[in-house]
C-alpha positions as a printed NumPy array, in Angstrom:
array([[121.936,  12.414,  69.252],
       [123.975,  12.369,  65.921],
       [127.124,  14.347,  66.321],
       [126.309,  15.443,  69.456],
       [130.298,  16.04 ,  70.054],
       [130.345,  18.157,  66.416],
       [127.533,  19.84 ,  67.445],
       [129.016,  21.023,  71.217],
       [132.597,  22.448,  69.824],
       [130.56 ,  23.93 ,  66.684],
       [128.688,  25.67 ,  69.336],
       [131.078,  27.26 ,  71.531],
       [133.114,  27.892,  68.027],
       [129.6  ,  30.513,  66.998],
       [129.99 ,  32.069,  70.199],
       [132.788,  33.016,  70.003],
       [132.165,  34.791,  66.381],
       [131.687,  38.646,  65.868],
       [128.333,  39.665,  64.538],
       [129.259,  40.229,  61.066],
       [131.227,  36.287,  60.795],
       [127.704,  34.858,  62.207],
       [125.571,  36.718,  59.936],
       [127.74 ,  35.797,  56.456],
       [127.545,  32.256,  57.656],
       [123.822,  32.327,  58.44 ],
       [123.644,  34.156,  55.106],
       [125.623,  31.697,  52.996],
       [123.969,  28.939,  54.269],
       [119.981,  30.342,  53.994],
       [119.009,  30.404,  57.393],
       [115.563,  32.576,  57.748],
       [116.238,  35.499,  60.192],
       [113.119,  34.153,  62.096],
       [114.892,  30.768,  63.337],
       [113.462,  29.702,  66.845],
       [116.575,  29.289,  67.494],
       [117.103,  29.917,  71.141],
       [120.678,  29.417,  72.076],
       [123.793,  28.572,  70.219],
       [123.651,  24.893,  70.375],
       [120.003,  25.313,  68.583],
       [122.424,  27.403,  66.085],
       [124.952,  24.472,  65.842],
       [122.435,  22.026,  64.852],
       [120.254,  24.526,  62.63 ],
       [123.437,  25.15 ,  60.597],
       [124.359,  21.535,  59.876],
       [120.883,  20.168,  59.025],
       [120.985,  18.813,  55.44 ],
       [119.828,  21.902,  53.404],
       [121.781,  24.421,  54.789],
       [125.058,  22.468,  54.261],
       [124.435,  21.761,  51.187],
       [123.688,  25.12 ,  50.285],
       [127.371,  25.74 ,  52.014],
       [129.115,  22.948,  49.819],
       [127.569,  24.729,  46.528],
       [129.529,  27.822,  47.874],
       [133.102,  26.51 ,  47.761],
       [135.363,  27.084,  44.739],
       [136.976,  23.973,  43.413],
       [140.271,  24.146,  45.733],
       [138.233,  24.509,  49.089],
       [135.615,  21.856,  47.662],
       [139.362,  19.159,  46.746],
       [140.794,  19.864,  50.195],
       [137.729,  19.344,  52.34 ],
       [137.041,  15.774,  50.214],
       [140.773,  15.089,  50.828],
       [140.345,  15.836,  54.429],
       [137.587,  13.487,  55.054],
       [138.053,  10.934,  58.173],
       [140.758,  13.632,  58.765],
       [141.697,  17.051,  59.116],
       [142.474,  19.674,  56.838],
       [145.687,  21.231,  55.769],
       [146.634,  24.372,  55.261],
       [145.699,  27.046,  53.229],
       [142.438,  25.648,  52.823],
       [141.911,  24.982,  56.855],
       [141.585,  28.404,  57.982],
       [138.935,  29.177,  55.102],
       [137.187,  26.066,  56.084],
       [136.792,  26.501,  59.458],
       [135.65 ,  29.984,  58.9  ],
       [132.658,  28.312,  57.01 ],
       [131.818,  25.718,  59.945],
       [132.766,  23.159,  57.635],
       [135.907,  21.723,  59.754],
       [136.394,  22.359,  63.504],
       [139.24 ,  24.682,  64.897],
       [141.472,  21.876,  64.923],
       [140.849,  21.053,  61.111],
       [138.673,  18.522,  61.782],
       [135.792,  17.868,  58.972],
       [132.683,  17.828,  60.853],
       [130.871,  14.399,  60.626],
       [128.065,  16.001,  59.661],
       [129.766,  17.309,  56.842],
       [131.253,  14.119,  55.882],
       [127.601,  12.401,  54.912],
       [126.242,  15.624,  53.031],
       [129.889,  14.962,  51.175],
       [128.621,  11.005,  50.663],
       [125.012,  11.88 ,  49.775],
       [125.702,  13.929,  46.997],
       [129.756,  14.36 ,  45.684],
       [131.497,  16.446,  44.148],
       [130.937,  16.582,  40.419],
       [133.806,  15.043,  38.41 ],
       [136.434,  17.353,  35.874],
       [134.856,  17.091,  32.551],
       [136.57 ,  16.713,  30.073],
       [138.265,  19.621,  27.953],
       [136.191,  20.827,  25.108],
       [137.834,  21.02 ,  21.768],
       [139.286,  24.175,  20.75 ],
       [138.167,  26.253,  18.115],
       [140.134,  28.802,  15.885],
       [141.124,  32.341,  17.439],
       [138.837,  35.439,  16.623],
       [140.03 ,  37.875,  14.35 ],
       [140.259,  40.681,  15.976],
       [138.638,  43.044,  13.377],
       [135.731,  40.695,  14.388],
       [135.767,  41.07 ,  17.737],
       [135.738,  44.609,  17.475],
       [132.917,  44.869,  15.319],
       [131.035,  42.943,  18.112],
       [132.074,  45.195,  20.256],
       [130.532,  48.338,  18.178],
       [127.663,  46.193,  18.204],
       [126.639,  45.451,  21.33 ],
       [127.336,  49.041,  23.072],
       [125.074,  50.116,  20.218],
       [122.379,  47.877,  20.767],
       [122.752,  47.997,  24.223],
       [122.301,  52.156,  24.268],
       [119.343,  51.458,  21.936],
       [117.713,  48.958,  24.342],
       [118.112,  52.198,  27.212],
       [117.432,  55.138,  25.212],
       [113.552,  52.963,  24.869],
       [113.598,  51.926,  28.591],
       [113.836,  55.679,  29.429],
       [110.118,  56.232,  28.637],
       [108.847,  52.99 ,  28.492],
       [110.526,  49.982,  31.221],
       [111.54 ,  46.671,  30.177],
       [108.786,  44.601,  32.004],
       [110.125,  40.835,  33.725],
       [108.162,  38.306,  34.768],
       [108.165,  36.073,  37.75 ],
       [111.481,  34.517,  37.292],
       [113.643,  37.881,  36.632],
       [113.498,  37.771,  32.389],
       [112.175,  39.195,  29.925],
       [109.284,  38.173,  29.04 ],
       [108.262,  36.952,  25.208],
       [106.086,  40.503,  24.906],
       [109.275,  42.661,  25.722],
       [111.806,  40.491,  23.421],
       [109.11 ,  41.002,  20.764],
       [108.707,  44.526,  21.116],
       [112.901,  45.036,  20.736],
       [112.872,  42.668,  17.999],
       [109.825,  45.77 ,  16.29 ],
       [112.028,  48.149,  16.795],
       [114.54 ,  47.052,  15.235],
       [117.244,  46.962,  18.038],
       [117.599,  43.271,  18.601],
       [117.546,  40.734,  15.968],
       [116.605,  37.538,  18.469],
       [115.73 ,  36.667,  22.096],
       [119.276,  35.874,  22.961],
       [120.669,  39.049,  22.213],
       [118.099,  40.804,  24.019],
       [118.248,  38.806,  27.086],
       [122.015,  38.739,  27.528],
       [122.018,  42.794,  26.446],
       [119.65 ,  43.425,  29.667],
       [121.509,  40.532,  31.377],
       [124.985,  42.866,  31.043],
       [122.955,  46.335,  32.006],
       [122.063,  45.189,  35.429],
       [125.324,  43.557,  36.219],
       [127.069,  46.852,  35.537],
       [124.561,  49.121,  36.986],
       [122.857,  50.75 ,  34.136],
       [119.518,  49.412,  34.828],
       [117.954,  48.053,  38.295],
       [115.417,  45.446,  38.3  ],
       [111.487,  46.077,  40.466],
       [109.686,  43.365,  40.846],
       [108.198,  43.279,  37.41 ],
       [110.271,  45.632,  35.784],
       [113.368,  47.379,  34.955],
       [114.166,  50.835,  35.   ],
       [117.442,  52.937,  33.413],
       [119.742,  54.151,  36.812],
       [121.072,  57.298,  36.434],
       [124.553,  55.932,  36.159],
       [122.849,  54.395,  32.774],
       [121.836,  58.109,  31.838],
       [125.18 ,  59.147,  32.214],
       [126.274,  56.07 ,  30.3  ],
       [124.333,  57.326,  27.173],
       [126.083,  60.473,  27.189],
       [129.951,  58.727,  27.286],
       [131.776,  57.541,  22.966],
       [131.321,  54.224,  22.697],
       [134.867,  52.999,  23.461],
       [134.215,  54.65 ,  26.886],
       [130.519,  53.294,  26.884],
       [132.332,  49.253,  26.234],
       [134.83 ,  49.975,  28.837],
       [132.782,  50.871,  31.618],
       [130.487,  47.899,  31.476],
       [133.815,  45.436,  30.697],
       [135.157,  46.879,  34.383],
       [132.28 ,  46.402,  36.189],
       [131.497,  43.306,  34.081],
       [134.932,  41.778,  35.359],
       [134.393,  43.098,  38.711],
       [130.939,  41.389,  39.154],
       [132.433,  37.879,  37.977],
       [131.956,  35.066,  40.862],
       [134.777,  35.176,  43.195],
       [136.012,  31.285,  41.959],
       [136.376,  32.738,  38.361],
       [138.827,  35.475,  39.426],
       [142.308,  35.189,  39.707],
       [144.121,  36.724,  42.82 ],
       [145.437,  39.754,  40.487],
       [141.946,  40.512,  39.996],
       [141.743,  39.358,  36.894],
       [139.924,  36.113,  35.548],
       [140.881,  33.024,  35.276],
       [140.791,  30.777,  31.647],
       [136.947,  30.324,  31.003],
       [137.97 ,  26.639,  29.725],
       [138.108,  26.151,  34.066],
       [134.85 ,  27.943,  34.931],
       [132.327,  24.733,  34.535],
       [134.399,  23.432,  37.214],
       [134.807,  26.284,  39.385],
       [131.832,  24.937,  41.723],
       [131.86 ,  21.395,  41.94 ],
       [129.303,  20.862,  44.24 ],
       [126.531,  23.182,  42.726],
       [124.887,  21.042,  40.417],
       [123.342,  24.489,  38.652],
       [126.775,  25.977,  38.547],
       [127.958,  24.525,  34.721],
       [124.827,  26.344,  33.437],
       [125.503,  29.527,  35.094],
       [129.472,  29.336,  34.292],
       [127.911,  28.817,  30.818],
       [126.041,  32.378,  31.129],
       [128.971,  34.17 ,  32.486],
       [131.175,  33.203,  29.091],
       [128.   ,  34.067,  27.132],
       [128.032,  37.552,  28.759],
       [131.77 ,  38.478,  27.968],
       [131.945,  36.997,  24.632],
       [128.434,  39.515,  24.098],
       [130.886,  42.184,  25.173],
       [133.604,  41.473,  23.032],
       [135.967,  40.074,  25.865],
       [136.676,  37.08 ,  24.819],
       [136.057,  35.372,  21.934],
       [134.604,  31.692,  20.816],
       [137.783,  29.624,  22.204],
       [137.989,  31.805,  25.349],
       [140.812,  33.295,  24.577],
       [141.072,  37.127,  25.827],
       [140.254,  39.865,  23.036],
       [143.667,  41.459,  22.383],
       [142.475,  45.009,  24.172],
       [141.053,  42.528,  26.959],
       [144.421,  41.243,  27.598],
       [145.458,  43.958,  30.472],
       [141.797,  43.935,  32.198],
       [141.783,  39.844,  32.364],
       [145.321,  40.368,  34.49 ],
       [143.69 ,  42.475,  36.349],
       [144.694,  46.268,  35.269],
       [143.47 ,  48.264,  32.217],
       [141.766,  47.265,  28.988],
       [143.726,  48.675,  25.869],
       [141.566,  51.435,  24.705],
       [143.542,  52.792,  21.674],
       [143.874,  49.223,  20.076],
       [139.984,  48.696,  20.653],
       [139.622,  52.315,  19.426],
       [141.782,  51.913,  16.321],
       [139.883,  48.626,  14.671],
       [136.329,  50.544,  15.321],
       [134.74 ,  53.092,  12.846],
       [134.942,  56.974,  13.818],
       [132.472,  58.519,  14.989],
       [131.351,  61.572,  13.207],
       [129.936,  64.595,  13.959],
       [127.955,  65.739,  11.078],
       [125.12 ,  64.805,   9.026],
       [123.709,  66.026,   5.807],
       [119.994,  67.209,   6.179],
       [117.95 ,  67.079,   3.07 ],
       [114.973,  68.567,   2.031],
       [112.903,  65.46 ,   2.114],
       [113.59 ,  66.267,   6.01 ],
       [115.644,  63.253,   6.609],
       [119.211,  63.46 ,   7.956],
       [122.114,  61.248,   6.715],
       [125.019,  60.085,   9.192],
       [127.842,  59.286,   7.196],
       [129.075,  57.307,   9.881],
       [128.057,  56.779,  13.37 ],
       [127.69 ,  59.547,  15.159],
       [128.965,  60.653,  18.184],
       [126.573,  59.046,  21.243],
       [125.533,  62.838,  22.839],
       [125.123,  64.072,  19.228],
       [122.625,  61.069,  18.163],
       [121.14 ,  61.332,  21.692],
       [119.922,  64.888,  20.916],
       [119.178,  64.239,  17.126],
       [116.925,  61.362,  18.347],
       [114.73 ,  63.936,  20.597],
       [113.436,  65.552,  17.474],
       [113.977,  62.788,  14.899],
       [112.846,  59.58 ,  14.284],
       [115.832,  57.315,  13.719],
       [114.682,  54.82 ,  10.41 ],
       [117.883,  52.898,  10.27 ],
       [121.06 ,  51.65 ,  12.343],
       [123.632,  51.15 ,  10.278],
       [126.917,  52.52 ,  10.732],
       [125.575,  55.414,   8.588],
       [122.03 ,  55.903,  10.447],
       [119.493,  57.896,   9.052],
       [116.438,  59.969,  10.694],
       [113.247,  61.655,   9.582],
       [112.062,  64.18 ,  10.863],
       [108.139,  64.575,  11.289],
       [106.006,  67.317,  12.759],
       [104.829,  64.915,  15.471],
       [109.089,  64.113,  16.243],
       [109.973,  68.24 ,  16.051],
       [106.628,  69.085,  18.413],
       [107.96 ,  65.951,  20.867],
       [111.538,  68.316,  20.565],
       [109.497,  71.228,  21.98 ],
       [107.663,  69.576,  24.486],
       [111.085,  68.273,  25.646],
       [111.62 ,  72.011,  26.347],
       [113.34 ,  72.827,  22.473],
       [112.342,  76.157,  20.766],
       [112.044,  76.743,  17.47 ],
       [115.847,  78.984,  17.937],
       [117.63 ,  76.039,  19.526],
       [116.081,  73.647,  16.966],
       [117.528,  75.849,  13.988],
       [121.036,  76.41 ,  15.688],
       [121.461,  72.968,  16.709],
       [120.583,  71.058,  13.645],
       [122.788,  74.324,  11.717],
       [125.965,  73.609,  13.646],
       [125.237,  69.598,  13.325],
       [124.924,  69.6  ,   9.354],
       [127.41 ,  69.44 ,   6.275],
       [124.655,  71.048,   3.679],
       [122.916,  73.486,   6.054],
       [119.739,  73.739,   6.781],
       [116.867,  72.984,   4.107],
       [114.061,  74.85 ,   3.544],
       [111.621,  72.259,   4.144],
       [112.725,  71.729,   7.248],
       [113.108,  75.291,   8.624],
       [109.603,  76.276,   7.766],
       [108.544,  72.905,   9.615],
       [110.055,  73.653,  12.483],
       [108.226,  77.143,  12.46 ],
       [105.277,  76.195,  11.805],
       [105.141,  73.317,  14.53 ],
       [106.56 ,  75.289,  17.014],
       [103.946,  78.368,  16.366],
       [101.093,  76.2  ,  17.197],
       [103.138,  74.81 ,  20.147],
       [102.178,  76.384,  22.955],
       [ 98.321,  76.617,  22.497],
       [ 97.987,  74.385,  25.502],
       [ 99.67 ,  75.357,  28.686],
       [100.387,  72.912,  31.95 ],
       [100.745,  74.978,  35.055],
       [100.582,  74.236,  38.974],
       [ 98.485,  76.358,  41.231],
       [100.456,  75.94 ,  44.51 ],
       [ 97.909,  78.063,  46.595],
       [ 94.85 ,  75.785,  45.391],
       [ 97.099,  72.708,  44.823],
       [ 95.414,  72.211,  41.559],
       [ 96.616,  71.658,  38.211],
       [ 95.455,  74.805,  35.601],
       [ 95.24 ,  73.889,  31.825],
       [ 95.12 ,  77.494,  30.354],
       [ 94.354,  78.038,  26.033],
       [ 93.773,  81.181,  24.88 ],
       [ 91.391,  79.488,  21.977],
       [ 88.229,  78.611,  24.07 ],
       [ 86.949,  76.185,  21.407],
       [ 90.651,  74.2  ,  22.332],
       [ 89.333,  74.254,  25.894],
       [ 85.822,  72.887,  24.874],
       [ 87.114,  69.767,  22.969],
       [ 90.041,  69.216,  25.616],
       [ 87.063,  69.481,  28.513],
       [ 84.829,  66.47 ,  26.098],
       [ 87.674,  64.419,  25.263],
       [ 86.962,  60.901,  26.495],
       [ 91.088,  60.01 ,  25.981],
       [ 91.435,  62.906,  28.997],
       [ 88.621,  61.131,  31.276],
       [ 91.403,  60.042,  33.747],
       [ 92.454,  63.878,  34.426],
       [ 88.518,  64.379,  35.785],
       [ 89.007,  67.996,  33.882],
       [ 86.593,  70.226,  35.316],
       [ 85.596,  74.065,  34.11 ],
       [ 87.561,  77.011,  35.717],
       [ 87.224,  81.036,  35.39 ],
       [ 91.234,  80.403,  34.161],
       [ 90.313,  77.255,  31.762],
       [ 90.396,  74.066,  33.134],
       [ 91.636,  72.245,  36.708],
       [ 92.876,  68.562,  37.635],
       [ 93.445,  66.844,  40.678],
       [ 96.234,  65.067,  39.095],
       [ 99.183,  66.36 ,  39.329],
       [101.02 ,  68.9  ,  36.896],
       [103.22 ,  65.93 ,  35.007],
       [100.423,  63.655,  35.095],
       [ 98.093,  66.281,  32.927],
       [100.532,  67.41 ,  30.671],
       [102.046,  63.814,  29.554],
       [ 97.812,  62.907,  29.115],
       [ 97.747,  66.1  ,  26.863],
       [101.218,  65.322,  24.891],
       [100.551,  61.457,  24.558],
       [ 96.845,  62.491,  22.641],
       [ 98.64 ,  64.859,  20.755],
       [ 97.796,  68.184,  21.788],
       [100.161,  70.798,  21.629],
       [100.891,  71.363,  25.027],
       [103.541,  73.   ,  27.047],
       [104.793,  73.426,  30.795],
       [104.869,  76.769,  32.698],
       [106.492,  77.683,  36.082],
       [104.166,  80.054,  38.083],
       [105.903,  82.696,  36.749],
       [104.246,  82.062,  33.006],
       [108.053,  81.198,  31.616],
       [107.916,  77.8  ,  30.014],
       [109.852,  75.364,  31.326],
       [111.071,  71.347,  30.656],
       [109.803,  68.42 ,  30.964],
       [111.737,  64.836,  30.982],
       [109.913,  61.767,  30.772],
       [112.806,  59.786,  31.673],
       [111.503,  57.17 ,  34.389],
       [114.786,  56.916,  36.266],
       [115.475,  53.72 ,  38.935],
       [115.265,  55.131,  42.188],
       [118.182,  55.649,  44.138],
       [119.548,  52.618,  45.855],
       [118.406,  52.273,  49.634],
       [120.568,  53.483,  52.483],
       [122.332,  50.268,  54.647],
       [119.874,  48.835,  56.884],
       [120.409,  46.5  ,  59.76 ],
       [121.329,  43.338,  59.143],
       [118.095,  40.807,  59.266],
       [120.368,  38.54 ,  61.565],
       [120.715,  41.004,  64.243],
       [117.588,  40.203,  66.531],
       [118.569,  36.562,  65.902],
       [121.611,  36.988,  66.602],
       [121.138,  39.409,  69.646],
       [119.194,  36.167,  71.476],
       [121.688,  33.846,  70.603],
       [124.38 ,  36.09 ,  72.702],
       [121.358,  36.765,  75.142],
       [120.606,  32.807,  76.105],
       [124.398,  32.218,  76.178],
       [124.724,  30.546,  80.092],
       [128.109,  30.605,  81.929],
       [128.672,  27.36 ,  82.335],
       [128.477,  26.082,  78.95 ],
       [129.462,  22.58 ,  79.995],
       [126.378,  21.982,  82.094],
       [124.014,  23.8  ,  79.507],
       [125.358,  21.128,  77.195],
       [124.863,  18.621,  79.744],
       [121.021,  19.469,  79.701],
       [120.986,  19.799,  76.012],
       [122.134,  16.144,  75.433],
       [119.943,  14.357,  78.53 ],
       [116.844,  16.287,  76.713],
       [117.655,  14.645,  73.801],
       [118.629,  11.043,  74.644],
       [115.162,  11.405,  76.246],
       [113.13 ,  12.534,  73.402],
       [114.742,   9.942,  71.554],
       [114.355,   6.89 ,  74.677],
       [117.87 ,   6.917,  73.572],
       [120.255,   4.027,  75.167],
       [123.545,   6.031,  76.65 ],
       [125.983,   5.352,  78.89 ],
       [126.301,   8.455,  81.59 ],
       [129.051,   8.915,  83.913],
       [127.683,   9.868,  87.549],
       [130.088,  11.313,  90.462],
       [129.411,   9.497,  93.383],
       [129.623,  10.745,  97.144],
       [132.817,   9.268,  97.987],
       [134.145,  11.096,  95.141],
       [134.426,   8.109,  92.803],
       [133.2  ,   8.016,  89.188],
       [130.57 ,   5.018,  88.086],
       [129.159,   4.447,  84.312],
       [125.517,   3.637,  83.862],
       [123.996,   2.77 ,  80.577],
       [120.552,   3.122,  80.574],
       [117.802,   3.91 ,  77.948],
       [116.832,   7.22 ,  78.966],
       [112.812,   7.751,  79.627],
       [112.336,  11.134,  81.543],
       [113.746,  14.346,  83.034],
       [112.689,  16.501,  85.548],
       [112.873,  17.959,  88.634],
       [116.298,  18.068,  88.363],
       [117.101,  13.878,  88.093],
       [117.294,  11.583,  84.819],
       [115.323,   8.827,  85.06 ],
       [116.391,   5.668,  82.954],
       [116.278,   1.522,  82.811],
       [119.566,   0.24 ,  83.73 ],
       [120.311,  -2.875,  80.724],
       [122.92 ,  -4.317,  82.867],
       [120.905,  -4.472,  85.972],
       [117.139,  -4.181,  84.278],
       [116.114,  -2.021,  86.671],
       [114.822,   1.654,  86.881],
       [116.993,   4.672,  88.141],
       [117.039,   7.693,  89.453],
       [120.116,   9.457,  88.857],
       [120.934,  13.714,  89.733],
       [121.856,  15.558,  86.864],
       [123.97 ,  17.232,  89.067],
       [126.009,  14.427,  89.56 ],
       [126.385,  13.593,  85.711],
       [129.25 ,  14.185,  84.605],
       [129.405,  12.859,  81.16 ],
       [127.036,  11.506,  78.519],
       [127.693,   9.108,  75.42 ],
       [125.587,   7.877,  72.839],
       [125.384,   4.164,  72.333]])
């Protein structure tokens, strides 16, 4: 019966909680939502068993972690009592739980380390060039998870295959870059992780769209905002990342994560090697604005021309503004990325342009108004010639037969498409219009496009319309219930009148379990009170039943005359 007193105020303290105060604690501390709990002093000792606490000590930031160890044998001042108690770590009267006390003894606080040495201050020409860098790399790493997701394995990374296929394609240059790249996407929102992948939101979509300056600072706000609460500072700022290994001293994983966190916004050009705040950081570390014109003003300009030449490449004489490369890279294969990127345009690039929904017209005017030399030759009567044999192959629903219809006016096309052992999947079967699949429309025309046909998409109306292969995150979930609310719905549901005598029961029915020796205090007819100590062997039928040491005898004793019960 350990703590039994602890245990009793603990559990009138939950009952008296509102929903959502019981459900963050039963959150914080990892209780399952199917606890057999039954009543609220079930709940008082479920909460201080030994993993739960110390899942609740891993929790508190460095000044609630000092106070509590200060407090012990104790109670707790203020400001730290309030937050304390609101954590059933100390009772209402400030009082550290004894429970509490041993999970403190079994495994301490870890001690300050010592401060590392300080290295030089980042140039911040430097910086800035990381800066470029990463929003670059980082676009690059979502303009190829648009088509093709960035697979994780079982513990949420990337797996060797993906960080192999970045470092291919030229975006990354090792596994570090690409992890903490992917790392800094999810945490501001651009991608969101499935089970064994992750998939561009359509906040990143809109991301790709934005210059870079306003591509860096929309991942440094949300990068700042995501930050632990113990590393910000009450401004909503941060707080010096020489602190953060200490932030959490009783979270023995905590240095390594701190550790992560400063990897994360050096990546992003927020701070540099000695932790120090980039100068344009300055203002969103204090906890307003990041300095966008000084960030702007050490970067490159973007541009907004090219030159096309007539080996049908295209020459960025500086990096070129995100929506314009964006566009250029539908129809263009991108060879280099430098500051001054080139692309190369192929017929297989210019017919993935009109399968996008391009035309030969908007081709021509686009790639007019983009270059500085016009537009070559070479490349005009490419893009005519690829898009006049576009188009031989057309994708359209049936909605009355809910089939998919794969029309040609070249039968011989139809013939080859209806043997092709690549198309097996589609099931293609003959039709008095051309062809039909149960798949659906998408499904048949990406099959056709990905073996290289020239295909297009038609509304039912014969006008040809687009087709994005963008596989977009699905929208986040509406709020459900919480997972505590049939737990906690009981708890409130067993919760008797008379707590006192449910309490009573609760500590009999343990002494008992136990053959605990206790001392009980028993109201006697004359209205008198007697002790007893006895080593408690059964209850029922409404009586304890218990040797007496100081007579060595057996007795009966009501429970309703029991006032009182102490552990020995």
């Amino acid at each position: 019966m350990a703590h039994s007193a602890d245990s009793r105020v603990l559990a009138s303290w939950l009952a008296g909680q509102d929903d959502a105060a019981l459900t963050a604690l039963l959150t914080e501390r990892g209780i399952s939502p199917s606890a057999t709990w039954a009543d609220f002093f079930d709940a008082a000792e479920g909460v201080q068993d030994a993993a739960p606490l110390a899942r609740a000590l891993a929790a508190l930031p460095r000044p609630l972690a000092e106070a509590l160890v200060a407090a012990q044998g104790g109670t707790v001042a203020e400001p730290a009592r309030s937050a304390l108690i609101s954590r059933a770590l100390a009772a209402p009267d400030g009082t550290v739980y004894r429970a509490v006390v041993q999970a403190i003894a079994a495994a301490p606080p870890a001690a300050t380390p010592s401060e590392a040495p300080r290295s030089d201050p980042e140039p911040a020409d430097a910086a800035a060039e990381r800066a470029f860098t990463a929003a670059a790399t980082l676009a690059d790493i979502l303009q190829l998870a648009l088509t093709t997701p960035l697979s994780r394995i079982g513990s949420g990374a990337l797996g060797a295959t993906e960080r192999r296929r970045l470092m291919d394609a030229g975006i990354v240059t090792d596994a570090a870059t690409a992890d903490e790249l992917v790392a800094l996407s999810s945490v501001a929102g651009l991608t969101a992780p499935t089970d064994k992948e992750w998939f561009v939101t359509a906040d990143g979509l809109e991301w790709l769209q934005a210059g870079t300056v306003e591509r860096w600072d929309q991942v440094a706000r949300r990068l700042r905002d995501a930050l632990p609460a113990a590393l910000r500072t009450d401004d909503g700022g941060w707080s010096s990342p020489a602190e953060w290994a200490q932030a959490y001293p009783f979270d023995p994983t905590w240095p390594a994560r701190a550790e992560q966190w400063r990897s994360l916004l050096h990546r992003w050009a927020l701070i540099g090697p000695d932790g120090s705040s980039a100068p344009w950081a300055r203002g969103l570390a204090a906890g307003g604005d990041a300095d966008l014109e000084a960030l702007r003003s050490l970067l490159p300009p973007e541009v907004d021309r090219v030159f096309l030449q007539n080996d049908l490449t295209a020459i960025a004489p500086g990096p070129l503004a995100p929506h314009l490369d964006m566009r250029l890279r539908t129809m263009a294969l991108r060879e280099s990325r430098a500051q001054a990127s080139s692309y190369r345009f192929t017929p297989d690039s210019i017919g993935a342009a009109i399968t996008g929904g391009e035309t030969a017209e908007s081709l021509r005017d686009f790639l007019t108004a983009l270059s500085l030399t016009g537009l070559p030759q070479p490349l005009a009567y490419e893009i005519e010639r690829t898009a006049a044999r576009h188009g031989l192959i057309r994708v359209v629903e049936d909605p009355a037969s809910g089939v998919t219809l794969v029309r040609s006016d070249d039968r011989a096309v139809l013939d080859t498409l209806a043997v092709d052992q690549a198309l097996r999947s589609l099931a293609l079967m003959r039709h008095s219009e051309g062809l039909t699949s149960r798949s659906n429309a998408d499904a048949v025309f990406w099959a056709l496009a990905d073996a290289r046909y020239p295909v297009s998409m038609e509304d039912t109306s014969g006008h040809t319309r687009t087709v994005l292969r963008h596989k977009l995150a699905a929208p986040p979930a509406p709020p459900t219930a919480s997972p505590y609310e049939p737990l906690i719905g009981r708890l409130r549901g067993a919760r008797e009148s008379d707590s006192d005598a449910a309490w009573l029961g609760r500590e009999l029915e343990q002494a008992v379990r136990a053959k605990a020796l206790i001392t009980v205090t028993v109201r006697l007819p004359d209205g008198s009170s007697r002790d007893f100590t006895l080593e408690a062997s059964g209850l029922g039928g409404g009586r304890l039943r218990g040797r007496d040491k100081a007579a060595d005898v057996e007795r009966t004793l009501p429970v309703a005359s029991i006032e009182a019960v102490r552990a020995l």
